[in-house]
C-alpha positions in Angstrom: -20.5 -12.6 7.2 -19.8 -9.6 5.0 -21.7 -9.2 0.9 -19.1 -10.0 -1.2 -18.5 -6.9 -3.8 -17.8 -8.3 -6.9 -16.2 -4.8 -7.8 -13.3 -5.1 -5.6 -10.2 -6.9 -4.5 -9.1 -7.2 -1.2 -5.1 -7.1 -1.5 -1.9 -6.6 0.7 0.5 -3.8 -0.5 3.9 -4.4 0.2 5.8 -1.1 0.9 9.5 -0.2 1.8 11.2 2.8 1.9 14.8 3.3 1.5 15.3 7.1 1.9 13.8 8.8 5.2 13.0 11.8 2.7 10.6 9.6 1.1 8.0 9.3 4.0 6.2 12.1 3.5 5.2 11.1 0.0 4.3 8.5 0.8 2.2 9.0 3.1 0.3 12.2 1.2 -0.6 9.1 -1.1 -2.1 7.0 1.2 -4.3 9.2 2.5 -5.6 10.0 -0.4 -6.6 6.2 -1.1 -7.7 6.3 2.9 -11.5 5.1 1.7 -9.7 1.5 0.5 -7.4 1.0 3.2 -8.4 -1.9 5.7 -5.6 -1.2 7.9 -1.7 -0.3 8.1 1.4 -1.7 9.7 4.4 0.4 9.7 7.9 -1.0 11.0 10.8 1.2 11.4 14.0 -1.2 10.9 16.4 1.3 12.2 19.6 -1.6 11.7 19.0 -1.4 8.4 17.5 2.4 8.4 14.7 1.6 6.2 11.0 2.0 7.3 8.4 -1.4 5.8 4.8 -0.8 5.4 2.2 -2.8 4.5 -1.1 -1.9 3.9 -4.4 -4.2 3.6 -6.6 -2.9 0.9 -10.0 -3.7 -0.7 -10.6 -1.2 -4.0 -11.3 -1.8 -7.2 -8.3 -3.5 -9.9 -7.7 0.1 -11.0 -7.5 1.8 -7.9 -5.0 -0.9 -6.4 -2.7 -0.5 -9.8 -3.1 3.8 -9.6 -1.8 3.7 -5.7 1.0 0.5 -6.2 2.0 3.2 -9.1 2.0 6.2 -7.8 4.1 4.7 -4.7 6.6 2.8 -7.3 7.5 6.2 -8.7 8.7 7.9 -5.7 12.3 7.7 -5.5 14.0 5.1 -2.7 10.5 3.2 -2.8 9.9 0.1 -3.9 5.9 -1.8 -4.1 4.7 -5.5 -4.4 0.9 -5.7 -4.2 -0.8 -9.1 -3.9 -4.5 -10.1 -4.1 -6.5 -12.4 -2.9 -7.4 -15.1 -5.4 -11.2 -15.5 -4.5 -12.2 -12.0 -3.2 
């Protein structure tokens, strides 16, 4: 069993992307939090022609909130982050 870190939360962010034009930025922004990321799923729903991501995380609070941010302010993206209630 893994130390808990009392200065991090372990969270799932939800991620889809509406305009193909989008990805890139998206992605430029994930790799910069790449030290936090867990691991990523990435489903291309071509019916729809949107792309879902979700990534598991475990960062610190302010870390979670900068990258949910940054990603809400693209345009054609939209972000849901949710944590874990004891971790």
């Amino acid at each position: 069993m893994c130390e808990e870190n009392k200065d991090t939360r372990v969270a799932v962010i939800g991620i889809i992307i509406e305009k193909n034009e989008s990805a890139e930025k998206v992605n430029s922004i994930l790799h910069e939090f790449g030290a936090y990321i867990i691991g990523r799923m990435g489903i291309p729903y071509r019916a729809r022609g949107i792309s879902i991501i979700s990534i598991a995380v475990d960062a610190p609070q302010s870390a979670i909130s900068a990258l949910s941010g940054k990603l809400g302010r693209i345009d054609g993206v939209s972000v849901k982050a949710a944590f874990a209630k004891n971790y």
